[in-house]
NUSEVEX-379984 format. One line per field, with one value per residue: y, z, x of N, C-alpha, C in turn; residue number from 0; residue in one letter. Coordinates in steps of 0.1 Angstrom, whole numbers, plus 5000, padded with zeros to 4 digits. Each point is the difference from the previous one (the first is absolute). Example, Ala and Ser with C-alpha at 12.3 -4.5 7.8 and 13.67 -1.06 7.14 Angstrom:
BEGIN
n_c2 (4943, 5011)
n_c3 (5078, 4993)
n_c1 (5132, 4996)
ca_c2 (5012, 5011)
ca_c3 (5000, 5000)
ca_c1 (4991, 5009)
c_c2 (5012, 5011)
c_c3 (5000, 5008)
c_c1 (5009, 4992)
seq (0, 1)
type (A, S)
//
This chain:
BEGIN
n_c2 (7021, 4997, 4993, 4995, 4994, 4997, 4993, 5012, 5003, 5006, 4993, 5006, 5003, 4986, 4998, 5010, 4989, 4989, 5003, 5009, 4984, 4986, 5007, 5008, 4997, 4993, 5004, 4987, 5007, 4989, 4993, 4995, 4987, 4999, 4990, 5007, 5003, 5004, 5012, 4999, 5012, 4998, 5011, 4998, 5005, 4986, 5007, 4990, 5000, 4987, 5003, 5002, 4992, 4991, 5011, 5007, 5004, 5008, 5003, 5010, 4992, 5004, 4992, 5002, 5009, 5007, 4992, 5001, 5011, 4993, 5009, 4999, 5007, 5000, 5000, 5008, 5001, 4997, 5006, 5006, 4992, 5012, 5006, 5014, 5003, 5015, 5006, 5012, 5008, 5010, 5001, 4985, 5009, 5009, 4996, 4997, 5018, 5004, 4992, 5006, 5008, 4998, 4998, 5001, 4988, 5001, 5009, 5002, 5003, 4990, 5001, 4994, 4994, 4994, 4986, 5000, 4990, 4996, 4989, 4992, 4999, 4997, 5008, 4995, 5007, 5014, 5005, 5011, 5000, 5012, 4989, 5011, 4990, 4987, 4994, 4991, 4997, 4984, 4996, 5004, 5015, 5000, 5008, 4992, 5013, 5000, 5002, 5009, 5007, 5004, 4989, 4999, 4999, 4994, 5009, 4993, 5009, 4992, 5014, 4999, 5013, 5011, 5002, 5003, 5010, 5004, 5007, 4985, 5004, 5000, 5010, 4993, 5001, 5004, 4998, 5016, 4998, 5005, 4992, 4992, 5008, 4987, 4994, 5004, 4984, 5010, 5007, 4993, 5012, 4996, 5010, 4993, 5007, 4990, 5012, 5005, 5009, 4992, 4999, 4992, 4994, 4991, 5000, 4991, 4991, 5000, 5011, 5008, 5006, 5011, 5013, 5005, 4998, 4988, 5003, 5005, 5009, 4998, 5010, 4995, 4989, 5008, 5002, 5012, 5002, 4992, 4996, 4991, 5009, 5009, 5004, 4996, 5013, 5005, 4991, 5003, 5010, 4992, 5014, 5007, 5014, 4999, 5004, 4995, 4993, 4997, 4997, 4995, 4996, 4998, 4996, 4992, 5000, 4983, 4997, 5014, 5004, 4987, 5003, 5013, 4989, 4997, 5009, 5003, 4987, 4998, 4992, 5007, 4990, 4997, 5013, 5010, 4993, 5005, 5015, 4998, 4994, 5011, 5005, 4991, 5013, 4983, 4996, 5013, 4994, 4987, 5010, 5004, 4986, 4993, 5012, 5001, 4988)
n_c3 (2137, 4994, 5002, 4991, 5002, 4988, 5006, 5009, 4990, 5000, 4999, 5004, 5010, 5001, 4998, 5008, 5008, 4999, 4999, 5011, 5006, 4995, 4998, 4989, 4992, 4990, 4990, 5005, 4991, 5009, 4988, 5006, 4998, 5000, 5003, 5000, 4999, 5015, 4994, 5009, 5006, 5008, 5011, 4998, 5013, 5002, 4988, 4993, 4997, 4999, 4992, 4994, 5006, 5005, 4992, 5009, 5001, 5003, 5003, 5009, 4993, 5012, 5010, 4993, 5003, 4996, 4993, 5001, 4991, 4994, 4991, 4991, 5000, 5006, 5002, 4993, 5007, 5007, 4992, 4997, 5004, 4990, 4999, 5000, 5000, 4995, 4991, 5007, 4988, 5001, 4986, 5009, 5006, 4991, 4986, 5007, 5008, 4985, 4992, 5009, 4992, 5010, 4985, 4996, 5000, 4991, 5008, 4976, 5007, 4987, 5002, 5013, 4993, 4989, 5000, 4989, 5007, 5001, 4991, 5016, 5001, 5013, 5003, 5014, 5010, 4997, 4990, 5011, 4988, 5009, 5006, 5003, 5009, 4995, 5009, 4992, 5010, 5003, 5009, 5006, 5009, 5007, 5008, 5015, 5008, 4998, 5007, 5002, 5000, 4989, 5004, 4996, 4981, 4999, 4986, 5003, 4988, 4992, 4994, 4988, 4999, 4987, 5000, 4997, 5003, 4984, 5006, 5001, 4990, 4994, 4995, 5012, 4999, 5011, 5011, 5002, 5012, 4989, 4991, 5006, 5008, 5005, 5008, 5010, 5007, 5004, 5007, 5004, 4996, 5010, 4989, 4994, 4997, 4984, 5002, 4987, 5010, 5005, 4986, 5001, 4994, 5009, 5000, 4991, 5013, 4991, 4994, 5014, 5008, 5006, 5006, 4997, 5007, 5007, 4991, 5003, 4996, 5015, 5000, 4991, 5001, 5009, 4983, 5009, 4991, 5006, 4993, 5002, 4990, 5002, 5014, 4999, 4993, 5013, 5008, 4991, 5001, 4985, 5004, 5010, 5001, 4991, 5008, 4987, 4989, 5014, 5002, 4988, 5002, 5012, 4992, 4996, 5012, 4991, 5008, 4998, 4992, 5002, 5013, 4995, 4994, 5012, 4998, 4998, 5002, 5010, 5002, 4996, 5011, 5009, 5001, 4998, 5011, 5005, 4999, 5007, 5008, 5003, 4996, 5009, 5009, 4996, 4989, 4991, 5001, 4993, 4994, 4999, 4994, 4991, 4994, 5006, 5001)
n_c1 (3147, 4990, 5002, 4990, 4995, 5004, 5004, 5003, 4998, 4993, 4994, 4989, 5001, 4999, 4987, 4989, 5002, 4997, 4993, 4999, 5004, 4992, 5009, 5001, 4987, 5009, 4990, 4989, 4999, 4992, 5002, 4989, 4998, 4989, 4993, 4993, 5009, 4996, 5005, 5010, 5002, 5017, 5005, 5013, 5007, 4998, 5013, 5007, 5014, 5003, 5004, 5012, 5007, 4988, 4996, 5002, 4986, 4997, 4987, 4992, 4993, 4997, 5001, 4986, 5007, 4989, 4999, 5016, 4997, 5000, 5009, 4996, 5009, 5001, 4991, 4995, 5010, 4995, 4988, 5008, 5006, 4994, 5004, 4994, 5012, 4990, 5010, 5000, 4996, 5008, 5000, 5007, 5006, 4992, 5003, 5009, 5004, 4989, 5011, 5007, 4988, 4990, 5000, 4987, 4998, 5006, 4999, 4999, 5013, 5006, 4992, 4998, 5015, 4997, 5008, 5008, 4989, 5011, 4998, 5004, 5013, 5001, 4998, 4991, 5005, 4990, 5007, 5005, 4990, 4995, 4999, 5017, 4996, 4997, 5002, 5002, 4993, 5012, 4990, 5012, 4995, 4987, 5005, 4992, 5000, 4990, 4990, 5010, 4996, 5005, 4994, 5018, 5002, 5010, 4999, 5007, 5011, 4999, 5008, 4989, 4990, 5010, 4989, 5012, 4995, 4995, 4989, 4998, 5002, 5015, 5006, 5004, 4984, 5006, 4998, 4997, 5008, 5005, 4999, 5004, 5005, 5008, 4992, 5000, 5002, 4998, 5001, 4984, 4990, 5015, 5009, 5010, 5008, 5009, 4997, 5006, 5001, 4990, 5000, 5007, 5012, 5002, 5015, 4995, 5002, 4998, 5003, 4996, 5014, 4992, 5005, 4992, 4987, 5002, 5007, 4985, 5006, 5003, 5004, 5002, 5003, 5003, 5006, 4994, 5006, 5007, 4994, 4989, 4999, 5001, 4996, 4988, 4997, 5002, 4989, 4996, 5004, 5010, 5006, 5006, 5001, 5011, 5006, 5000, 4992, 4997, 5009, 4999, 4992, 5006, 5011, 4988, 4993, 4998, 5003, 5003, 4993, 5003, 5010, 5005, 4996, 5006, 5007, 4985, 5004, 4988, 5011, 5005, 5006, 4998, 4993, 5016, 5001, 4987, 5003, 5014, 4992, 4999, 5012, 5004, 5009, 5003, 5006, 4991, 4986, 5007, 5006, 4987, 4996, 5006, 5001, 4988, 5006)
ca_c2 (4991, 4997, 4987, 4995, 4983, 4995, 4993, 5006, 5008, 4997, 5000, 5012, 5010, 4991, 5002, 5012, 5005, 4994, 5003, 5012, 4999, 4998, 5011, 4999, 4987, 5001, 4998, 4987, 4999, 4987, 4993, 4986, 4998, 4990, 4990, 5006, 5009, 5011, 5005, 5007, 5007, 5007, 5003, 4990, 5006, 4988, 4991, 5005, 4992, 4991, 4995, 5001, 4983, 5002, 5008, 4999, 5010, 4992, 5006, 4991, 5005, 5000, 5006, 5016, 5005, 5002, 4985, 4991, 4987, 5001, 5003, 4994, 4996, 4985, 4991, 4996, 4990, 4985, 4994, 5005, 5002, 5011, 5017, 5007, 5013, 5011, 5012, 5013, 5015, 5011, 4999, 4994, 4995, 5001, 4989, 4989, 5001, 4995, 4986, 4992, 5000, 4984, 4997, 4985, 4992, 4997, 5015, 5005, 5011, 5009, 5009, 5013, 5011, 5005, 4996, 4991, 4989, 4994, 4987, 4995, 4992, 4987, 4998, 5004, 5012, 5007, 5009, 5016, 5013, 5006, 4998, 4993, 4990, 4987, 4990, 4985, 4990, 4987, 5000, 4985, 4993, 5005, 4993, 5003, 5005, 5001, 4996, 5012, 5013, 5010, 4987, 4998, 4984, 5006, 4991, 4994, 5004, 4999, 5002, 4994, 5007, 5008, 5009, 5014, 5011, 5005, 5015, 5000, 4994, 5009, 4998, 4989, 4996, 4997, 5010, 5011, 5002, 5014, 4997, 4991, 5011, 4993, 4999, 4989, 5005, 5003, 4998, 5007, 5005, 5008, 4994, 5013, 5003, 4999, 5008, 5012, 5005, 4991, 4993, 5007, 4992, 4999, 4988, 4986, 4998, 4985, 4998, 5011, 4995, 5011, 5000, 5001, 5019, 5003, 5008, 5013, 5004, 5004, 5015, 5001, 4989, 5005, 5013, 5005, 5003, 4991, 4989, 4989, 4996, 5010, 4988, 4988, 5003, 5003, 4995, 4990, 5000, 4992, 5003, 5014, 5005, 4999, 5010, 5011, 5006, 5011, 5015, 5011, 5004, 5010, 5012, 5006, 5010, 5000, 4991, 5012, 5001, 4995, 5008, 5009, 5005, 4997, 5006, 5003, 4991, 4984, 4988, 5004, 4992, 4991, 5000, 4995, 4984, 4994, 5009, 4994, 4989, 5004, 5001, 4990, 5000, 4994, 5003, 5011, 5000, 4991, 5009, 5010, 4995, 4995, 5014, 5001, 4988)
ca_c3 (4990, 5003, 5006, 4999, 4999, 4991, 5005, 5009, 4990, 4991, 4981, 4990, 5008, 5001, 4983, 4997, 5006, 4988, 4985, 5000, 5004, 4991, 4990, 4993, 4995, 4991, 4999, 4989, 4990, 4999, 4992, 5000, 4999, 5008, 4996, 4983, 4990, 4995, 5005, 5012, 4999, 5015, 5002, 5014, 4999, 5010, 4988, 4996, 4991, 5012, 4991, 4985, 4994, 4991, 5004, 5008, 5006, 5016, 5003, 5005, 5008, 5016, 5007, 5009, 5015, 5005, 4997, 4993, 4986, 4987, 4991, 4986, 4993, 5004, 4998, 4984, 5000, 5001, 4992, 4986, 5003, 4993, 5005, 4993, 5018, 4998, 5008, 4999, 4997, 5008, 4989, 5001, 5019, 5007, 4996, 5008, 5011, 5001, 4998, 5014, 5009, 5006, 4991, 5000, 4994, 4985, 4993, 5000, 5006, 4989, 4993, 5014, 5007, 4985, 4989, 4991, 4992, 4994, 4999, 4998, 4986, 5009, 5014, 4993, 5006, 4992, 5004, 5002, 4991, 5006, 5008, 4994, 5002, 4999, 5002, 5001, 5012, 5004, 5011, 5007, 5010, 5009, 5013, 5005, 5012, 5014, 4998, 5012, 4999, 5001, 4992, 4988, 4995, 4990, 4989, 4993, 4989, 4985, 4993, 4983, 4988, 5010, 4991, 5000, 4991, 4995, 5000, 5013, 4997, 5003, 4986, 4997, 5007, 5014, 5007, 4998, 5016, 5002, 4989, 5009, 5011, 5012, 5009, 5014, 5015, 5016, 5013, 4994, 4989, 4992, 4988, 4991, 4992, 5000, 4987, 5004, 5008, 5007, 4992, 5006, 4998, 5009, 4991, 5012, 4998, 4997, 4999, 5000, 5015, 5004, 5014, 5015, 5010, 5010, 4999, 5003, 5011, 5008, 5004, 4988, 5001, 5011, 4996, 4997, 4988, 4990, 5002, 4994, 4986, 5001, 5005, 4989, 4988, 4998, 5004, 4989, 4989, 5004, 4999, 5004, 4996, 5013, 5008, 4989, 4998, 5010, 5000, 4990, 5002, 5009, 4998, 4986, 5000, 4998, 5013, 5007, 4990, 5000, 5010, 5000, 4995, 5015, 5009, 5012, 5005, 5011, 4991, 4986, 4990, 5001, 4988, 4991, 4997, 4995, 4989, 4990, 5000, 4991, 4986, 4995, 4998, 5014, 5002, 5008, 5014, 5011, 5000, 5010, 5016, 5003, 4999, 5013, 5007)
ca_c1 (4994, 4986, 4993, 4987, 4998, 4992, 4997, 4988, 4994, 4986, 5006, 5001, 5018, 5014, 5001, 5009, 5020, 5007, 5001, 5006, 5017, 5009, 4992, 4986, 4998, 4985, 4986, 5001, 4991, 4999, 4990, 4996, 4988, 4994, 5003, 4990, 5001, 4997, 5013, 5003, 5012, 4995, 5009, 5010, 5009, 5009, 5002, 5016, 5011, 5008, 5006, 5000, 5002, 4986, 4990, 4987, 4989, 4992, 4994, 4994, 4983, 4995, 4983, 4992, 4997, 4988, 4990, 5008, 5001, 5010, 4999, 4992, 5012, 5006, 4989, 5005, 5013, 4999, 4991, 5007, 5015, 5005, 5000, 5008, 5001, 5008, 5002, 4989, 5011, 4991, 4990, 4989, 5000, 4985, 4993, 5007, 4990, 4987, 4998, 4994, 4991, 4995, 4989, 5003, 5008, 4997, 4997, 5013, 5002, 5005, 4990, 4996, 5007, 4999, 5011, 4998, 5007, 5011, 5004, 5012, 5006, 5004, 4989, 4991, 4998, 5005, 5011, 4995, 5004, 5005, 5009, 5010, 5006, 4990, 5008, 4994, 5004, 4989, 5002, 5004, 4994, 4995, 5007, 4988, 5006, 4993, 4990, 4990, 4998, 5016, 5013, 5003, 5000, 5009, 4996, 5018, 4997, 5012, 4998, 5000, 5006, 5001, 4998, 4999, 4989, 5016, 4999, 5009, 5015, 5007, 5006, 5011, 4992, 4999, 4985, 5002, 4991, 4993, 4989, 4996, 4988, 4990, 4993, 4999, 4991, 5002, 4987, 4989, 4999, 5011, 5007, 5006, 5002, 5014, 5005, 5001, 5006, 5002, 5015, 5014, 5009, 5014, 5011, 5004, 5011, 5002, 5020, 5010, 4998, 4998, 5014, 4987, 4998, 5009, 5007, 5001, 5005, 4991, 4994, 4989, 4993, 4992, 4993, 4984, 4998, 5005, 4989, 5000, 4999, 5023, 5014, 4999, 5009, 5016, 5008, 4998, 5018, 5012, 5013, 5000, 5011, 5012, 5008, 5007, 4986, 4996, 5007, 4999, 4988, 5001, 5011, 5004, 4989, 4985, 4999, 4999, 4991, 4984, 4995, 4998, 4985, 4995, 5009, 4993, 4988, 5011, 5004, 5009, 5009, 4986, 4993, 5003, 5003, 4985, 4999, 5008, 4997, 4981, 5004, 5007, 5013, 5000, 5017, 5005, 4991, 5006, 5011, 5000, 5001, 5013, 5008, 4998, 4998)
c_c2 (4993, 4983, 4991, 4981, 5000, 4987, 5006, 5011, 4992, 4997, 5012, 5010, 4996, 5004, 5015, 5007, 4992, 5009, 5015, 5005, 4995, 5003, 5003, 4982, 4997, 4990, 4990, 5003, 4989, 4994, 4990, 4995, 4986, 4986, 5001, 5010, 5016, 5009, 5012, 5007, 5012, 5004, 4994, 5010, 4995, 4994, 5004, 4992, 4988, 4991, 4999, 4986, 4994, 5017, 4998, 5010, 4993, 5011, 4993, 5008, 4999, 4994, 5010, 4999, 4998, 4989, 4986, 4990, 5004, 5010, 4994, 4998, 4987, 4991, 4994, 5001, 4986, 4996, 5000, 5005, 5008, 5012, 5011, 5010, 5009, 5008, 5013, 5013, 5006, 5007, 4992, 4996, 5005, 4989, 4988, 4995, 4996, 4984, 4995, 4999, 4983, 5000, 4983, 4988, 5000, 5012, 5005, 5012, 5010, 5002, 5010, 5013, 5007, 4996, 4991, 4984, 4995, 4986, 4996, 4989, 4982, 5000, 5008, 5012, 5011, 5012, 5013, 5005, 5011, 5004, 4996, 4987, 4992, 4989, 4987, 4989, 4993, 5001, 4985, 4995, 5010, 5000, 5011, 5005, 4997, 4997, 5012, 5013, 5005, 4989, 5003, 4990, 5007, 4987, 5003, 5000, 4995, 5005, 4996, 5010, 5015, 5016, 5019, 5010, 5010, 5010, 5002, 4995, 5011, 4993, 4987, 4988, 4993, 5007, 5007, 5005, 5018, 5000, 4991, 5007, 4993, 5008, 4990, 5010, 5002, 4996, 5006, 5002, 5007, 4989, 5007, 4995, 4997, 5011, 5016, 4996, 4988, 4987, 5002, 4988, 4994, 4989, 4989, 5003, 4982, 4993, 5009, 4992, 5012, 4997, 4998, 5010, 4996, 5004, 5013, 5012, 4997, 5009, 5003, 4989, 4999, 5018, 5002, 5005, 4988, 4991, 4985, 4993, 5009, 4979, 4989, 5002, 4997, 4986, 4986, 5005, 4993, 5002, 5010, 5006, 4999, 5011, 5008, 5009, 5007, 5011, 5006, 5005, 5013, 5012, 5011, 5010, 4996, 4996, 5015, 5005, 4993, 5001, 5009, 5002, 4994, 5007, 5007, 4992, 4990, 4990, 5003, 4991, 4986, 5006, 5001, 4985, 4994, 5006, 4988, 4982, 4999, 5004, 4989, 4995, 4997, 5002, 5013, 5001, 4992, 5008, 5009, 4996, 4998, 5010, 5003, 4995, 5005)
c_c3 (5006, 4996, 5001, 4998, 4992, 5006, 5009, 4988, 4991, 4980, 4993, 5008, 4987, 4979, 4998, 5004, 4986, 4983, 5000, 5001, 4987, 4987, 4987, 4999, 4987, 4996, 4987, 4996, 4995, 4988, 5000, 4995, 5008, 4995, 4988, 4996, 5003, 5007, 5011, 4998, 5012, 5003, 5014, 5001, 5010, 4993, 4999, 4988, 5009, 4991, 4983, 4995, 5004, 5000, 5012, 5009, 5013, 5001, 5013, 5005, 5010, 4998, 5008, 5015, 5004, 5004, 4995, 4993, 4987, 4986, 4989, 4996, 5009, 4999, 4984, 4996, 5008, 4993, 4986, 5000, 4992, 5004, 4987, 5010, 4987, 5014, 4999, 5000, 5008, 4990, 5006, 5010, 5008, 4994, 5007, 5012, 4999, 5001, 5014, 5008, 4996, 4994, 5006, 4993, 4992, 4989, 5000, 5001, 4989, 4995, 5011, 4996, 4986, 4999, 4997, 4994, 4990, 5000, 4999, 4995, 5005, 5013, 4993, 5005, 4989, 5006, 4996, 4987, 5004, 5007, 4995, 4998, 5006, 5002, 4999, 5008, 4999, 5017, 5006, 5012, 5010, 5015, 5006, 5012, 5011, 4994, 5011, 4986, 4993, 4995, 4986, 4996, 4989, 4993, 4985, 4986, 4993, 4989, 4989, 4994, 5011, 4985, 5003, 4992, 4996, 5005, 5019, 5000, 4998, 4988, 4999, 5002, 5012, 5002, 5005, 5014, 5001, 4990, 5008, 5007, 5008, 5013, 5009, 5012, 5010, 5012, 5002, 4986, 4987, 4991, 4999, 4985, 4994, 4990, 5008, 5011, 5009, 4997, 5005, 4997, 5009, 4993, 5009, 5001, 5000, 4993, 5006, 5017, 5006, 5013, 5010, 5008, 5006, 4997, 4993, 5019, 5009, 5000, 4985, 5001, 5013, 5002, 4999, 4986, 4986, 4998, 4998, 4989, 4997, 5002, 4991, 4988, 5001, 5005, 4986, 4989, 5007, 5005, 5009, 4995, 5009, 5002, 4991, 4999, 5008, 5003, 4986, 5002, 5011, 4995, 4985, 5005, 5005, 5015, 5004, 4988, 5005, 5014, 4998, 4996, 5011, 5009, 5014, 5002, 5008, 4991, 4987, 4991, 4994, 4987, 4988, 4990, 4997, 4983, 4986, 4996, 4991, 4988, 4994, 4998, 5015, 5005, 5011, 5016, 5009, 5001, 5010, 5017, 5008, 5006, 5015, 5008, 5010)
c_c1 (4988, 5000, 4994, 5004, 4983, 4984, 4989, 4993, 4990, 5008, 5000, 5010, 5010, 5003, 5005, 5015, 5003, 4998, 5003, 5016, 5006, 4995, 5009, 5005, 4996, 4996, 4998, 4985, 4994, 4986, 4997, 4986, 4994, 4997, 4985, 5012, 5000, 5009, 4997, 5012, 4995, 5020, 5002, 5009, 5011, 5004, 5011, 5003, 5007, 5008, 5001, 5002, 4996, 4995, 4988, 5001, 4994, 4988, 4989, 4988, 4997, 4987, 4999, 5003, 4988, 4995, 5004, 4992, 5010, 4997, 4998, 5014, 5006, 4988, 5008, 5012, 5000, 4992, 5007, 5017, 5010, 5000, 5008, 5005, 5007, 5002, 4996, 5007, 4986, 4989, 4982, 4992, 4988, 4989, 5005, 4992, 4987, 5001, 5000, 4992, 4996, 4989, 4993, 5006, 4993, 5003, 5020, 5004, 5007, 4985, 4997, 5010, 5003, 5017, 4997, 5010, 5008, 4996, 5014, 5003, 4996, 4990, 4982, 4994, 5006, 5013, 4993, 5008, 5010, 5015, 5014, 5005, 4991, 5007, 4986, 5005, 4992, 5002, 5005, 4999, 4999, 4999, 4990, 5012, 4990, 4984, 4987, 5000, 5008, 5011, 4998, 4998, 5011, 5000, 5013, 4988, 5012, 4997, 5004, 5004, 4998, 4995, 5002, 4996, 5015, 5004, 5010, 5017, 5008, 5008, 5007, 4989, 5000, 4987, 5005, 4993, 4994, 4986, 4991, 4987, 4995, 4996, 5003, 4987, 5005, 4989, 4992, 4999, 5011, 5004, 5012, 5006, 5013, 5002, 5009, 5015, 5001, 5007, 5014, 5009, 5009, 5005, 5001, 5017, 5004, 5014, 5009, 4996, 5001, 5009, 4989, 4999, 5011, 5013, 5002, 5005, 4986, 4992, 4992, 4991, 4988, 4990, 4987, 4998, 5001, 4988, 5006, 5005, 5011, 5007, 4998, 5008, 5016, 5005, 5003, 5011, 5003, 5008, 5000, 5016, 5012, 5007, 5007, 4987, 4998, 5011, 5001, 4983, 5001, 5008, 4993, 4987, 4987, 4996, 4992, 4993, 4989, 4995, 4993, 4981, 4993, 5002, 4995, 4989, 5008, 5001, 5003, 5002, 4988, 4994, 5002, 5006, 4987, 4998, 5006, 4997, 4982, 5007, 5005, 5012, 5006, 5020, 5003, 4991, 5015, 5015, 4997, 4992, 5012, 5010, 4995, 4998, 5016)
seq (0, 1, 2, 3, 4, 5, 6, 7, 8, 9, 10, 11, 12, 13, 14, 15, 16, 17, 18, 19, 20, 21, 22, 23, 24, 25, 26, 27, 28, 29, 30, 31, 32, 33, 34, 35, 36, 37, 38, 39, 40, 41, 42, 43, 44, 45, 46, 47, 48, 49, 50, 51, 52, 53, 54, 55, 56, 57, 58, 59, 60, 61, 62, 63, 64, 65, 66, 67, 68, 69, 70, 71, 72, 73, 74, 75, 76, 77, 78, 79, 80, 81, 82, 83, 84, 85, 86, 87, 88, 89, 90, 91, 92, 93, 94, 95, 96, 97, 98, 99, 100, 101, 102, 103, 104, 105, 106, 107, 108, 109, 110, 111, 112, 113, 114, 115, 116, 117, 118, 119, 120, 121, 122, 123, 124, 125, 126, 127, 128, 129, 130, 131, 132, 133, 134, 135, 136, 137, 138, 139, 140, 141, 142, 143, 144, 145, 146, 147, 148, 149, 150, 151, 152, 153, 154, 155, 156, 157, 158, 159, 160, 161, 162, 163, 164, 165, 166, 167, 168, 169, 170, 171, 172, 173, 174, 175, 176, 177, 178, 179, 180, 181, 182, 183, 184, 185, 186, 187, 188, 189, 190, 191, 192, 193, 194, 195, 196, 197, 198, 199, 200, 201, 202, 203, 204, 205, 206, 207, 208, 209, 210, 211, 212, 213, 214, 215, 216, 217, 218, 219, 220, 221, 222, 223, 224, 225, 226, 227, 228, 229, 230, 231, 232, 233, 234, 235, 236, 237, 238, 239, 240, 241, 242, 243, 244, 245, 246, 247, 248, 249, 250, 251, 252, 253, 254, 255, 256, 257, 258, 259, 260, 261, 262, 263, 264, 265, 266, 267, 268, 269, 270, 271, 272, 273, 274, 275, 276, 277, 278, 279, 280, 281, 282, 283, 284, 285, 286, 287, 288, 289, 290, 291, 292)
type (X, X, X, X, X, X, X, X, X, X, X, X, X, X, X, X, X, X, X, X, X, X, X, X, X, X, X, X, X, X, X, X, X, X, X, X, X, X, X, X, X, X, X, X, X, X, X, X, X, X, X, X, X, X, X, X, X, X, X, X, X, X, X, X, X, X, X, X, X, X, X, X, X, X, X, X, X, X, X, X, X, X, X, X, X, X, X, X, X, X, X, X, X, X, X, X, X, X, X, X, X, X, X, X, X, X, X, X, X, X, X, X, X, X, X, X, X, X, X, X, X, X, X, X, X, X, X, X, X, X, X, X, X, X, X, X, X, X, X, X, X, X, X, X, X, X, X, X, X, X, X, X, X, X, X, X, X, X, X, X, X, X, X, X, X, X, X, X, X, X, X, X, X, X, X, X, X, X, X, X, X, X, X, X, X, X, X, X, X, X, X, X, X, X, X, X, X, X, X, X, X, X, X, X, X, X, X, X, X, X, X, X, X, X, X, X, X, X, X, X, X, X, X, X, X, X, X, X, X, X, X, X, X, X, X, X, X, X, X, X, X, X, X, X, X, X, X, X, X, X, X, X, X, X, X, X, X, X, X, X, X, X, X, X, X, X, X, X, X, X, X, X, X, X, X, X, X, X, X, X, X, X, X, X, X, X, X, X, X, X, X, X, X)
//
């Protein structure tokens, strides 16, 4: 493992271990206006959710590395304490990319980048037509990190209203994360993608008390085949089988069936206990650990 202290690294090193590591991130589609009136809209990708009761958002504008000075969007949130933060489907994400370029002040970037103005209902910054989801924030408060290069300023968002586009919902109208098609940032020039294949479900367990890896046998639990996310599964049933279960499991065949489609590879059992854990059939994967233990 490689080793670095932040502290001996130039800001820009330090910015790219950071946004390459913590990753993806997404992306606050930020609306603001100045203290004339005139609207800004630029992408933050140092942004999250930090609470539902109050609602609030946190996003934060840097100063430039280069030349530490500030972005127009924080300029005009202390000048104008509203904000609109949508968020971005992959539909919109090269017109996104144009809005960051470093127009000058004054110059609006829903025309640079061709979307289109929404009047919101409560603030005076407009909401992205476009975009699924327009959240209307008053800003409560702006917290300065530093004052060099690369310093954040995270700027605490309450959200007022929260406008969703229909075409992003899902018959019980929830928002529909595959309709959705977001976008996040990675490091450098990369992005990706929440659709498709890279979608995948895990069950909280928030009413169930999983037995834990550690009581998986040793010799699987210390398996070159078994991964991370095997043991994590198994070790999250409630329950493992008891000594009946497993001997009718052994006597009736299957323990030697589901060998058999291993039958000439190292670690047999191992893989067929990963096989049975990627199908989802965690009772018979912990029978047949158990059975060779």
């Amino acid at each position: 493992m490689i080793t670095v202290d932040p502290s001996k690294l130039s800001a820009v090193k330090v910015q790219a271990i950071l946004q390459a590591a913590v990753a993806p991130r997404p992306i606050a589609f930020a609306s603001t206006v100045n203290a004339g009136g005139q609207v800004n809209l630029s992408p933050f990708s140092f942004f999250n959710v930090f609470s539902a009761a109050p609602p609030i958002l946190i996003f934060s504008p840097a100063r430039r590395v280069r030349d530490n000075t500030t972005k127009h969007t924080l300029d005009n949130v202390l000048a104008v304490p509203e904000v609109v933060i949508s968020v971005v489907s992959y539909s919109m994400v090269q017109q996104m990319s144009l809005a960051s370029t470093e127009y000058p002040a004054g110059v609006n970037e829903f025309e640079k980048a061709g979307f289109t103005m929404l009047p919101s209902e409560i603030v005076k910054p407009p909401c992205v037509k476009e975009a699924p989801v327009n959240f209307e924030c008053s800003v409560e408060q702006v917290i300065a990190l530093g004052d060099q290069g690369g310093a954040g300023n995270l700027v605490v968002c309450k959200v007022q209203r929260i406008h969703m586009a229909e075409w992003a919902l899902n018959e019980e109208q929830q928002l529909d994360q595959h309709k959705l098609d977001l976008v996040a940032r990675l490091g450098g020039n990369w992005y990706c993608r929440a659709s498709g294949e890279a979608l995948f479900e895990v069950e909280k367990p928030l009413s169930t008390l999983g037995v834990g890896v550690d009581k998986i046998p040793q010799s699987f639990r210390l398996s070159p085949i078994l991964s991370g996310n095997h043991l994590g599964r198994l070790g999250n049933v409630e329950h493992v089988p008891d000594q009946a279960a497993i001997k009718e499991f052994v006597s009736s065949g299957e323990r030697e069936i589901l060998l058999q489609q291993h039958a000439y590879s190292d670690f047999a059992e191992h893989r067929a206990v990963a096989q049975l854990v990627d199908r989802g059939a965690m009772q018979e994967a912990w029978k047949l650990m158990l059975s060779s233990d």
